[in-house]
N, C-alpha and C positions, 0 to 999 in steps of 0.2 A: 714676482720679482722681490727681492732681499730689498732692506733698506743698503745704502750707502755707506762705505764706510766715513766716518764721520771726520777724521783728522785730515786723511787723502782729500776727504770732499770738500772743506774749509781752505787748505794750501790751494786746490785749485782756482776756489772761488775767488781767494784774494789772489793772484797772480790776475784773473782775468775780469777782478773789477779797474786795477792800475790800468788794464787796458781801456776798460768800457767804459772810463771817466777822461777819455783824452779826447781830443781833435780827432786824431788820425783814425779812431774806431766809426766816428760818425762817417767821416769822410771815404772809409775806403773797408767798410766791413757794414755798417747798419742801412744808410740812406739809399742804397741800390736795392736792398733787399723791400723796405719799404717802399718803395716808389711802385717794384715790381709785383710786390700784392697790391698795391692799389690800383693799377690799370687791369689788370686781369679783371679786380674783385667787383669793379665798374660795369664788366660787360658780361657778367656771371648772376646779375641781380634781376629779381622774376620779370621787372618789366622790360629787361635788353634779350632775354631768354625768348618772351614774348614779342617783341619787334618783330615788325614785315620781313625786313631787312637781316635779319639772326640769320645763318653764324659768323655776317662777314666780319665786325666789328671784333669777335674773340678771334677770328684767324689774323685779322692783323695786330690785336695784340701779343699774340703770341708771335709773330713774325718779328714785331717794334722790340721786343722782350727778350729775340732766339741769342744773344748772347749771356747775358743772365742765367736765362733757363736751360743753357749747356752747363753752366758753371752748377747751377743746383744739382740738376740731374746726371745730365749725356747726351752729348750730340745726339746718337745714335736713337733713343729714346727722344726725343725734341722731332730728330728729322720728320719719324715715323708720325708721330701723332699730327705732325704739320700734313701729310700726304692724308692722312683719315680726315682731318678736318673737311680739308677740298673735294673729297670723296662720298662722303657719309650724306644721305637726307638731311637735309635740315629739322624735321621732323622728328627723327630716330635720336640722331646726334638731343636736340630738344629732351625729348623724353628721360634719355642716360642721367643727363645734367639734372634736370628735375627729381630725379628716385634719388641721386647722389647725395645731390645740395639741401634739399627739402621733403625728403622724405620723412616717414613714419616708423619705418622699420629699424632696426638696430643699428649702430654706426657699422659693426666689423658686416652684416649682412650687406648694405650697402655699399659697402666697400666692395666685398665680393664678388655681385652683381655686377657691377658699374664694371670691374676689369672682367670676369667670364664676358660680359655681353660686348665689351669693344673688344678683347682677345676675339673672339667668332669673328667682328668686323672685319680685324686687320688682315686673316685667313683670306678674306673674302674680295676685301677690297685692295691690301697690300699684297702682302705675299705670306705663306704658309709660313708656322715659327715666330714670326712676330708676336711682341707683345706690348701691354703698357703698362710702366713702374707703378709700384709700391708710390716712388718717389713723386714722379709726376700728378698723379690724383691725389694725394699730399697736400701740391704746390695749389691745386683747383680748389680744393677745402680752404687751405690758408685763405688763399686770396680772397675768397666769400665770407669767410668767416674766423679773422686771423685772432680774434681773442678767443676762439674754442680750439682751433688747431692748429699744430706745428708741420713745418716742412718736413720732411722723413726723407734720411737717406742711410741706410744701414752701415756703413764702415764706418765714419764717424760718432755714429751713438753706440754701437758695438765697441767701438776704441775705450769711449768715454765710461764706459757701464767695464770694463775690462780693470779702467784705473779705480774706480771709484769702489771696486772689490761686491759688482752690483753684475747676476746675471741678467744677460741680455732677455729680449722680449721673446717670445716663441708663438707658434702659431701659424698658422694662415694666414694671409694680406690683411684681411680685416681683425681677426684678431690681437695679431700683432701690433698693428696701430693702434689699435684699443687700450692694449697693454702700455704701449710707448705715452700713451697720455696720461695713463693712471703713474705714470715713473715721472713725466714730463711734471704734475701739479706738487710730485713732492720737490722737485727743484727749484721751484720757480720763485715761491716765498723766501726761501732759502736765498737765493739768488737777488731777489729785492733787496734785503736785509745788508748783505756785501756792497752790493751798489750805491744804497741811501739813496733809492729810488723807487718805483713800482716797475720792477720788470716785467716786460712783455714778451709775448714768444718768440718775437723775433730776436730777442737779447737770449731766449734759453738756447736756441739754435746758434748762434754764432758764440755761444759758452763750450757748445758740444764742439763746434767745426776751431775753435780757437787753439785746444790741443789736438787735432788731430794732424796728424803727422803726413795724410794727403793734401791738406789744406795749401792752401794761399800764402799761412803763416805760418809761424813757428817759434816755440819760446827761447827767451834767450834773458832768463831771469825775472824782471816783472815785464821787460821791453819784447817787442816784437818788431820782425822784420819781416820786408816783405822775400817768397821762397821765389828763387830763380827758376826760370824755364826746365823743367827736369828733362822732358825730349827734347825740347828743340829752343836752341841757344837763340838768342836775340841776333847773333851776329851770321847764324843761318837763315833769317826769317827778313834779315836787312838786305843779304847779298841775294836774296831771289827777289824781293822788291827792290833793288839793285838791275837786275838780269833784264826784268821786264823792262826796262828806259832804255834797253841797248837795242838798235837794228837786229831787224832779224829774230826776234827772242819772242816770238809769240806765242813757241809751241814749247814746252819744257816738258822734261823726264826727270823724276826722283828717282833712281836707282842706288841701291844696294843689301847689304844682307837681313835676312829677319831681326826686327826688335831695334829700328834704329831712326822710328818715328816718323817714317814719310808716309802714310797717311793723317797723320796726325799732322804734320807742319801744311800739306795740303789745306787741312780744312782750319788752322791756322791763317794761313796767308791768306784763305778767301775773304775771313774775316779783316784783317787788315788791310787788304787788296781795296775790297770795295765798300770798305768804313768812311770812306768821305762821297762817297756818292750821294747824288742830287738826283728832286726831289726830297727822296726820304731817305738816307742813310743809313736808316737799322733795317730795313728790308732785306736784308743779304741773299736772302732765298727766289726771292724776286730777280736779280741777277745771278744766279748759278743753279749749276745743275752736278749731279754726282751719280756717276754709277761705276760699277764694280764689270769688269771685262771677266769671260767664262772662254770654256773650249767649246761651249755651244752657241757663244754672242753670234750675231749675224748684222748683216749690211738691212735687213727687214725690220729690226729692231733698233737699229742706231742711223739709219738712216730714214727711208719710208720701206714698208712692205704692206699686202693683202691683208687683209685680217676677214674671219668670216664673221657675217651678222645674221642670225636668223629672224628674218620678217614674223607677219604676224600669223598669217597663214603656213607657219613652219617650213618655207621654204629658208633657205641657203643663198646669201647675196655673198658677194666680195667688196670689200671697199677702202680706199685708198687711206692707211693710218700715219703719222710721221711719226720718226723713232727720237730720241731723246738728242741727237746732234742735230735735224733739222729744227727741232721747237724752239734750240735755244738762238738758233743762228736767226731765226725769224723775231725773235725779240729783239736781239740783236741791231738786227736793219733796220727794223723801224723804231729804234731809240739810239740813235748817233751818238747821244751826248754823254751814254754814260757807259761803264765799262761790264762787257758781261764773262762770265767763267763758267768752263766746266772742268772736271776734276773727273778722269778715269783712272781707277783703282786699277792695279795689276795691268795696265798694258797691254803688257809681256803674253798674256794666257790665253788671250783668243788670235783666231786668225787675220792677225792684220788687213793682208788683201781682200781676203773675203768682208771683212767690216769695212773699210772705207771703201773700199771700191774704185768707180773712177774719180771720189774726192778726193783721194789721198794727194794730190797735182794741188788744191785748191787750197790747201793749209795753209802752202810756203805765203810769207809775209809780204811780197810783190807781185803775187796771183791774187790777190783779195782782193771784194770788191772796193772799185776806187784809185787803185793803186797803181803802176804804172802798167804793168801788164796783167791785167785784170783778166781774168778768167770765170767764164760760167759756160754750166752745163744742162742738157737738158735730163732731167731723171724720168729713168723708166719707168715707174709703175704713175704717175702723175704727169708725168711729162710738165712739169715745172721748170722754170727757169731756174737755178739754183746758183749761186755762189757765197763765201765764205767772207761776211764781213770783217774789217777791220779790229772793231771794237773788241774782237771775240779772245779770250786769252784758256788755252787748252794747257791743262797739265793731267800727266801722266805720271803713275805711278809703278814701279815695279820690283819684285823681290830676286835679286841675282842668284839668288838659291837656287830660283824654280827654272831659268834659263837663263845663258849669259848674256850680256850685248851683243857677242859675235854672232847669236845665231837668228840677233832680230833682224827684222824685214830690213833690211838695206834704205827702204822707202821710205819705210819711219826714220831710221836714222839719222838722213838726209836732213830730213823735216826739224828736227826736233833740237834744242839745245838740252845736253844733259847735263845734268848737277848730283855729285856722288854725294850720297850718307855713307858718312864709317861708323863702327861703335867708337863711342867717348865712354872711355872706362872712369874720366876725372871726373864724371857726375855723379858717380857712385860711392857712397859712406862704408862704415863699418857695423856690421851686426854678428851681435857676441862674440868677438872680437876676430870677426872675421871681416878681411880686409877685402869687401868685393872688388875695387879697382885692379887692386893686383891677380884675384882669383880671375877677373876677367882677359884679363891683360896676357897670363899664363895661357887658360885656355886657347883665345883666341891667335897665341903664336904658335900652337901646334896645329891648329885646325887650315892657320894658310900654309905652316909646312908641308902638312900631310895633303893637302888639298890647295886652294887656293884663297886669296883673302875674300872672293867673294860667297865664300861660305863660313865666316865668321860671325859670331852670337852679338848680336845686339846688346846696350845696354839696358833698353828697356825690360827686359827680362826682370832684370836685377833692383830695380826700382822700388820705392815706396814699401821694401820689405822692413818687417818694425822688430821682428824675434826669429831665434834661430827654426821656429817652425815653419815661417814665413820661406825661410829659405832652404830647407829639407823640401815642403811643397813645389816652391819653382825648381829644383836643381831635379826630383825625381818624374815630377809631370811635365817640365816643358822643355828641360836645358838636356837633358838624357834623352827622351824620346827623341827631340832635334837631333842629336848627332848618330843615335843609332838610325836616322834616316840616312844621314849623310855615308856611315859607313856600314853600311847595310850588310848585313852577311860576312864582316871584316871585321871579327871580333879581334885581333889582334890590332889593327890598328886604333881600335875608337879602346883597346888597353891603354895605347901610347898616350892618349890627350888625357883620359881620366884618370890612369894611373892604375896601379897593381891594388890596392884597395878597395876601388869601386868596380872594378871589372874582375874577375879570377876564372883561373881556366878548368874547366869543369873536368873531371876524372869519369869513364864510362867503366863501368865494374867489368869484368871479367869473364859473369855471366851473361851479363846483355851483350858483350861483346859475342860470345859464343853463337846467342839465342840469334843474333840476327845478320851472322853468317857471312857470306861475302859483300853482303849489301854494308857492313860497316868499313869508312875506311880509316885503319888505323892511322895514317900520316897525317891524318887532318887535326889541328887542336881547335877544343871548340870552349866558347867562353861565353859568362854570363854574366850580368848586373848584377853588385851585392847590394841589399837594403841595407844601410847602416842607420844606426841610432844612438842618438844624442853625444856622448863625450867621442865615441868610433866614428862617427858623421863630422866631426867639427876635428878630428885629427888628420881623418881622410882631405879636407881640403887643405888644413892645414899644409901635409905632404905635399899637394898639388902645385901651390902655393910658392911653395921653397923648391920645388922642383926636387924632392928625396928622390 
């Protein structure tokens, strides 16, 4: 890596020392981040490593932490490594942390090691594809050893190294870390210096996350404010903590088109849902459950089904397993006091009846257990008593793209309170002087003309884009593909929405016409996507735009 350039690096510093000498940085950018390496870095030291007792003390710190450490990382990345935790030997898990944290071998080796051998795990024990971040094993470094290393999250030091006229890090997981430190010690003096203090890593990491433009914050000269909900508005997030106090409301639907943050405001409102829950309030994971519905989900798996066990003499048993609606409802019952959630992804995509079965009766809000006409059943492979407590709060998730309301199970229906997502084109800025509200705004009136509105683009899409390549990448990888699904084989119409620039109607020569006889037919016109670049790409929406 280059050095820095030195005038951009300076303007930045002083911009976010004005910050890092206020109130409001300790309060609402530094003291979370330190609190949250110290309770990890507690239960990561050789003698908690060594406890009888190891690894319950790191799974509930990371449980006590799971909001913080979605904020550093990702939900997604948080959830998974929470499922390995409760999975994994204590043993194994042991060993990983020890070659990590206290090894001999090279930092980038160890790094390598540490994610190849829990990637194998999560195969193994999670599911195929999984993996564990760059970022995450970062946060486990830090927390052991936060005056040797820094949090790691690539967009924002990539951002940072972008302004500062400094190539980013390369590499493999370990190397690149490697690298990111040897960049991180020229900062960091630097950075004291600004401050009139001795900075610490945790002050070089939120220097990085201070301009970055995904962040929390955002500048606004030396002052900073805090950045509003980019998917999901506050006043979405109130009316469905709203929804839940009204009779009746204990089943909900997020419905609507791709890119308009209902998985996201989901795992949202769990957090605020069950943020003042007693005993322990940050346990969120502890009451909720999350899974994703397929066209292969079954009543075996979300309810109870057989599962085979092979004994030790290599026979073949069957034995009664409970799917992920029974485990939660069972927590459920025997904890009245507090409130539990699940969150089914996509709804919509498996077979309803086949998944609930004869529960789908047992949802509604006056069949629950308790209630005036309580309802319980006996299930078949256990033959359990079974009903659906009170406490239990189910939301569903679903994309109108993929099927309408009209063509869901009636059952569900019935069951369920729905709550529509639209896109909100007002959350969306200007880059290089393209106006995406408006480009959104255009597209999506031709996509309900031509179609209907619940095949309209999300604003998520549009999001957190910084440069006009930002937005060549989304408009050719996600926002084109999406509508050449929509209008499949209907090149003239997916002309109409993107316009006579991005679409053009292809000319078949005269010979291929010949060559391939009466299998061609001339009355059909056929059309294809143009790649356009740079000043052509920013005229083209332009056009769209103004509707030429």
């Amino acid at each position: 890596m280059t050095h820095p350039d030195e005038k951009a690096f300076q303007e930045i510093l002083e911009d976010f020392a004005s910050f890092a000498n206020s109130e409001s940085y300790d309060n609402y950018e530094r003291n979370y981040k330190v609190a949250t390496l110290k309770k990890l870095g507690q239960v990561l030291t050789k003698e908690a490593l060594d406890s009888p007792d190891f690894p319950q003390p790191l799974q509930k710190a990371i449980n006590n932490e799971l909001s913080v450490l979605n904020n550093l990382t990702h939900f997604i990345t948080t959830d998974d490594f929470r499922k390995y935790l409760k999975r994994v030997s204590p043993d194994r898990l042991r060993d990983l942390l020890y070659d990590l944290l206290y090894g001999e071998a090279d930092l980038a080796e160890r790094i390598n090691t540490f994610k190849r051998e829990v990637d194998a795990d999560y195969a193994e024990l999670i599911e195929e594809g999984k993996h564990i971040s760059l970022g995450l094993i970062s946060i486990l470094m830090a927390a052991r050893f936060p005056e040797e290393y820094i949090m790691y999250r690539w967009s924002p030091l990539k951002e940072a190294c972008e302004l500062l006229g400094v190539n980013p890090p390369t590499g493999n997981n370990g190397v690149k870390y490697r690298r990111t430190m040897k960049f991180i010690r020229q900062v960091q003096p630097k950075l004291s210096e600004a401050l009139g203090r001795d900075a610490d890593l945790v002050d070089v990491h939120s220097l990085f996350w201070y301009g970055y433009s995904g962040s929390g914050y955002v500048k606004q000269g030396s002052k900073v404010r805090e950045h509003e909900e980019d998917i999901l508005s506050m006043e979405q997030l109130d009316l469905l903590l709203e929804i839940t106090e009204k009779p009746r409301a204990r089943n909900l639907v997020l419905y609507g088109p791709p890119g308009t943050g209902k998985t996201y405001c989901a795992r949202r409102f769990a957090e605020e849902f069950l943020s003042n829950q007693q005993p322990d309030p940050e346990q969120i994971s502890e009451f909720s459950e999350f899974v994703t519905f397929h066209q292969s989900f079954a009543y075996e798996e979300f309810v109870e089904g057989l599962r085979p066990r092979v004994n030790q003499d290599g026979g073949v048993s069957y034995e009664v397993q409970d799917g992920v609606f029974k485990r939660i409802c069972k927590r459920a019952k025997d904890d009245p006091e507090n409130n539990y959630l699940l969150v089914i992804d996509e709804v919509n995509r498996a077979n309803i009846a086949k998944v609930f079965g004869e529960l789908i009766t047992l949802l509604e809000d006056d069949k629950r257990l308790g209630q005036e006409h309580e309802i319980q059943v006996k299930l078949p492979y256990s033959q359990d008593t079974f009903g659906v407590p009170r406490n239990l709060l189910i939301i569903g998730t679903m994309n109108t793209a993929d099927r309408s309301i009209a063509l869901l199970d009636l059952a569900l229906r019935r069951r369920f309170t729905f709550v529509e997502f639209r896109p909100d084109p007002t959350l969306l800025g200007t880059v290089a002087d393209i106006n995406l509200e408006t480009l959104l705004t255009r597209l999506n009136q031709r996509v309900a003309a031509l179609m209907d509105r619940d095949h309209q683009i999300g604003h998520s899409y549009f999001l957190e884009l910084k440069d006009i390549a930002d937005l060549r990448f989304t408009w050719y990888h996600h926002v084109v593909p999406l509508l050449q699904e929509y209008f499949y084989n209907d090149g003239e119409r997916l002309r109409a929405v993107l316009g006579t620039r991005f679409v053009r109607e292809v000319e078949v020569d005269p010979s291929t016409q010949k060559a391939l006889g009466e299998l061609y037919e001339v009355e059909i016109n056929r059309y294809e996507v143009v790649e356009l670049d740079n000043d052509d790409f920013v005229a083209a929406l332009q056009s769209l735009i103004s509707q030429e």
